[in-house]
C-alpha positions as CSV (number, residue, x, y, z in Angstrom):
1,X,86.8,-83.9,62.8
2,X,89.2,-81.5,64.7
3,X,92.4,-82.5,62.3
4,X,91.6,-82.9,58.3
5,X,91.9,-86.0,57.9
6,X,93.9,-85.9,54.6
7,X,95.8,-83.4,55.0
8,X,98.1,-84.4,58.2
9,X,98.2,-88.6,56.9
10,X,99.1,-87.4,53.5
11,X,102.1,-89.1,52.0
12,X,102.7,-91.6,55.0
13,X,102.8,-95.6,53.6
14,X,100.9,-96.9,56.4
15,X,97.2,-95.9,57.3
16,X,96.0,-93.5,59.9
17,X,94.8,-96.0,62.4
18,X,97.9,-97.8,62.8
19,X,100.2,-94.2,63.1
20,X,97.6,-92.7,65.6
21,X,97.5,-96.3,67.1
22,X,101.2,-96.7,68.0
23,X,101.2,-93.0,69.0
24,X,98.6,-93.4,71.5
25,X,100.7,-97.0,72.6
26,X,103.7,-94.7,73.1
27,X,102.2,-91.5,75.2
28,X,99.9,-93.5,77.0
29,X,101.8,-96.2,78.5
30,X,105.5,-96.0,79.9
31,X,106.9,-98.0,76.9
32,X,110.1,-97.8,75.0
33,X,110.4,-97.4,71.3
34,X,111.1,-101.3,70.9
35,X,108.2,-101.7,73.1
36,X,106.0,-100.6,70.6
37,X,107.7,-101.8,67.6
38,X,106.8,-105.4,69.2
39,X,103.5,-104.6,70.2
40,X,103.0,-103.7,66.5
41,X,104.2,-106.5,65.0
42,X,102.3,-109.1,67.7
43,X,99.3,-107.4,65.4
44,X,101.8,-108.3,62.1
45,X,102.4,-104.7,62.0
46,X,106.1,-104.3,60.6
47,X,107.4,-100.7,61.8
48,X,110.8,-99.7,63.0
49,X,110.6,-98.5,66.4
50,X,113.0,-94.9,64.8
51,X,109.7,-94.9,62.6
52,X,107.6,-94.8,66.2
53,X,110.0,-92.4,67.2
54,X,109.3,-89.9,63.8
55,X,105.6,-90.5,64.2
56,X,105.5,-89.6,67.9
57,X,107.6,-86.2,67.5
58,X,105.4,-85.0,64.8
59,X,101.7,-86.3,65.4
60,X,102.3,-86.0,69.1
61,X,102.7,-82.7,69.2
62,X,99.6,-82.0,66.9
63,X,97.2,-83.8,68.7
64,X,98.5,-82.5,72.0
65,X,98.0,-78.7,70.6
66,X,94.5,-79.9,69.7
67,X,93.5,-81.7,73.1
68,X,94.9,-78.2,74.5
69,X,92.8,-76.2,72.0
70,X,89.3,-77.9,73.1
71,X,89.7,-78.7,76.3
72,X,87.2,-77.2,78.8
73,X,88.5,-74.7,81.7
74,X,89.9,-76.1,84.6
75,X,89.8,-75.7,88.1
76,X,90.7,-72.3,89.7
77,X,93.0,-73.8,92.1
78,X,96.4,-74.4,91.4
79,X,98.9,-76.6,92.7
80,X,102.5,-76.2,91.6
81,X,105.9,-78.0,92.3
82,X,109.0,-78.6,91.0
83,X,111.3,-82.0,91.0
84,X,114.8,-82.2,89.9
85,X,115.5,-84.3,86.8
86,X,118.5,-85.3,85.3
87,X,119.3,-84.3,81.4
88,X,122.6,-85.5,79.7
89,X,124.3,-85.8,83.0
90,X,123.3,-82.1,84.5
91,X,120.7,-81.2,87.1
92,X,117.4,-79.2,85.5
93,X,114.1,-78.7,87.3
94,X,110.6,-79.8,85.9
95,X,107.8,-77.3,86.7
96,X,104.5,-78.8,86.8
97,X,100.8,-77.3,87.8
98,X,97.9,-79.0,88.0
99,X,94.3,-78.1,89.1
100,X,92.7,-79.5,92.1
101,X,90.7,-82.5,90.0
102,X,94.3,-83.4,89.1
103,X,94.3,-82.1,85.5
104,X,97.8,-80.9,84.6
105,X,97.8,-77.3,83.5
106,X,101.5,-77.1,81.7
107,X,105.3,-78.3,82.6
108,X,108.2,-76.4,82.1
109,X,111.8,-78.0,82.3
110,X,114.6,-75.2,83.6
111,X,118.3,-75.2,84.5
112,X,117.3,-73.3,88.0
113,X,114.8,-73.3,90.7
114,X,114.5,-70.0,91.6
115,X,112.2,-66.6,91.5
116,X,113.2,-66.0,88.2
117,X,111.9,-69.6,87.0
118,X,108.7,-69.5,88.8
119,X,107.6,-66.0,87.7
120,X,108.4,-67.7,83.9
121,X,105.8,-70.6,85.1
122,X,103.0,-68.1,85.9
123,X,103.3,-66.3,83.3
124,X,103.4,-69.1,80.5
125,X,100.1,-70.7,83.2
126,X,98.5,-67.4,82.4
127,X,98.8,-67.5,79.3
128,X,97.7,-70.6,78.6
129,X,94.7,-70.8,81.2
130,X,93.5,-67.0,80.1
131,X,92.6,-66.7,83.9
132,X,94.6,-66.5,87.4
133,X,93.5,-68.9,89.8
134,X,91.8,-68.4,92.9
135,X,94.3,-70.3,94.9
136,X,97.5,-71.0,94.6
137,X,99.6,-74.3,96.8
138,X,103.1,-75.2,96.9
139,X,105.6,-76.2,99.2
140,X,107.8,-73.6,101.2
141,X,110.3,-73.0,98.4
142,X,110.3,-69.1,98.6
143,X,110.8,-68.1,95.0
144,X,106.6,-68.8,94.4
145,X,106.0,-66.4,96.7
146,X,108.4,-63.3,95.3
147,X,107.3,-64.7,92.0
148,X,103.0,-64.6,93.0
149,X,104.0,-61.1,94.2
150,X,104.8,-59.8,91.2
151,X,102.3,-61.5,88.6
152,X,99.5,-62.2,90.5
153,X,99.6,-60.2,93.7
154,X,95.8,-60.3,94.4
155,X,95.9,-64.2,94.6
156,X,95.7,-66.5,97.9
157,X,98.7,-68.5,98.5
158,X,98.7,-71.3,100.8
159,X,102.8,-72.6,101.1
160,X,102.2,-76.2,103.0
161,X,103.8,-79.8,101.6
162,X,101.2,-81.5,102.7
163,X,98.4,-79.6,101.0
164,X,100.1,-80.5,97.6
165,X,100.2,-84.1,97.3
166,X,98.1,-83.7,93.9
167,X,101.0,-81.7,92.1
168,X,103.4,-84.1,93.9
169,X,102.0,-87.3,92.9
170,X,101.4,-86.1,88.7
171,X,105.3,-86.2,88.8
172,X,105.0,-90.1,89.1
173,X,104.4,-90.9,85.5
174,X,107.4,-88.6,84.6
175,X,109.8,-90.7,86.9
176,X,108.5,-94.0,85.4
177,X,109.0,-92.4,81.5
178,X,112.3,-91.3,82.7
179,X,113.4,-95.4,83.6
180,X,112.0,-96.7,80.9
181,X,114.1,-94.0,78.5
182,X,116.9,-94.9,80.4
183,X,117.5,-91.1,81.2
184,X,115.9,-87.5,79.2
185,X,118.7,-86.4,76.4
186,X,118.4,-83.1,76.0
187,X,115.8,-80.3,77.9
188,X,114.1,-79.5,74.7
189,X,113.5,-82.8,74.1
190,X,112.1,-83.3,77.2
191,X,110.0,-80.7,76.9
192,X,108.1,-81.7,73.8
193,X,107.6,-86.0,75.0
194,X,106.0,-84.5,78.9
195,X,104.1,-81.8,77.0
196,X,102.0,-84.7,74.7
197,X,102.1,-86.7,77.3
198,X,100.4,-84.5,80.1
199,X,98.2,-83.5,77.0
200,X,97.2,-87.2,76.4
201,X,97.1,-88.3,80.3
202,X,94.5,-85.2,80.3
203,X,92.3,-86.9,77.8
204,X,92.2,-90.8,80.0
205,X,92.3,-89.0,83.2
206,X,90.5,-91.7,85.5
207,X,88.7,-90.2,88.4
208,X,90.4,-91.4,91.6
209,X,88.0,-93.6,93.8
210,X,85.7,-93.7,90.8
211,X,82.8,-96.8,90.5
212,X,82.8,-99.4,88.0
213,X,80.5,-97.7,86.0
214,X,81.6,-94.2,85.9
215,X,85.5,-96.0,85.2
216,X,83.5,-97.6,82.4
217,X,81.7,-94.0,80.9
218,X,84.7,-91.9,81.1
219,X,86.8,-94.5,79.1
220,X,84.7,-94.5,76.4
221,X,84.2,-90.7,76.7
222,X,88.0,-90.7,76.3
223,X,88.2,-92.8,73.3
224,X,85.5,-90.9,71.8
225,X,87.1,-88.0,72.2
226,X,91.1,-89.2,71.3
227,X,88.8,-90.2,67.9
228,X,87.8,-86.1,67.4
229,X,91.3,-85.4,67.9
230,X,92.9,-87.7,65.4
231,X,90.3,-88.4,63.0
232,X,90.8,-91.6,63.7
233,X,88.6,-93.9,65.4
234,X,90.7,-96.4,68.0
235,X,91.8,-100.0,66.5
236,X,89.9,-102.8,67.7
């Protein structure tokens, strides 16, 4: 098992399955808090949905470390893009790359858009991926390219909208969690829910255009390997 079992479950009053159960209710789907304090208790599962809220912030962030920690090395093409987001009222920008299978890389929220924020992108990418891709896409927003100049100047960089509909299109999920929330509160807050959830979307990625069968295999390779992550094997 990738988290000791005993040791991260150790003093909570309900049992493993059902904490790693709601968690995986909550980053998986775009459901509210109260959403999954009633899907709970259809299963006669009494918890608070503040108690889903305490569970999510602290196991949600372990398991996505570990999902990050043995996950395999993605693709060598990058796509990145940025969409404005509103947090308490103000304007910020999320950062998102994602490799050309659609596997997110990292997210980054900021309060600008600009060289300065992109070059802090590449270089937390870098660090996280160990490697600089082979390509690079975006849009035409300029600040990529004075940024790629100065961290990763031997890279290609192909600037074209319509070449980045895969970065474009892993901002969808973040726009429906951002309804259902009824806004984001606060930017580091924001930053730790889109982390676990990229993390977790990662782990049930479903091959676009996929067959029945392979749908059918990569689900249970998923569950199989959420079950690695939290030590817990998923509810029936």
């Amino acid at each position: 098992m990738a988290t000791p079992r005993d040791s991260i479950y150790a003093g909570y009053r309900y049992p493993p399955e059902i904490i790693c159960y709601a968690v995986w209710l909550y980053f998986r789907y775009p459901l509210s808090l109260r959403m999954v304090e009633e899907l709970l208790a259809a299963r006669g599962i009494e918890v608070s949905y503040e108690t889903v809220r305490q569970w999510g912030l602290k196991f949600g962030e372990v398991f996505a470390r570990c999902i990050r920690q043995r996950a395999p090395q993605r693709g060598d093409k990058w796509h990145l893009d940025e969409v404005v987001i509103t947090i308490a009222g103000r304007k910020h920008w999320l950062w998102r790359a994602v490799d050309q299978q659609g596997f997110v890389l990292d997210v980054l929220v900021q309060s600008r858009r600009n060289t300065k924020a992109a070059r802090r992108l590449l270089r937390k990418l870098l660090k996280k991926q160990g490697r600089a891709p082979r390509v690079m896409i975006t849009d035409k927003l300029r600040s990529y390219g004075a940024a790629k100049r100065t961290i990763m100047p031997g890279v290609e960089h192909r600037q074209h909208k319509g070449l980045n509909n895969r970065a474009e299109n892993s901002h969808q999920p973040t726009r429906r969690r951002e309804r259902i929330m009824k806004g984001f509160k606060s930017q580091r807050h924001v930053q730790r829910i889109l982390s676990t959830h990229d993390q977790i979307a990662n782990v049930f990625f479903r091959p676009p255009l996929a067959s029945a069968a392979t749908v059918r295999s990569t689900r249970t390779q998923a569950f199989t390997h959420w079950a690695e992550v939290t030590g817990v094997a998923m509810a029936a």
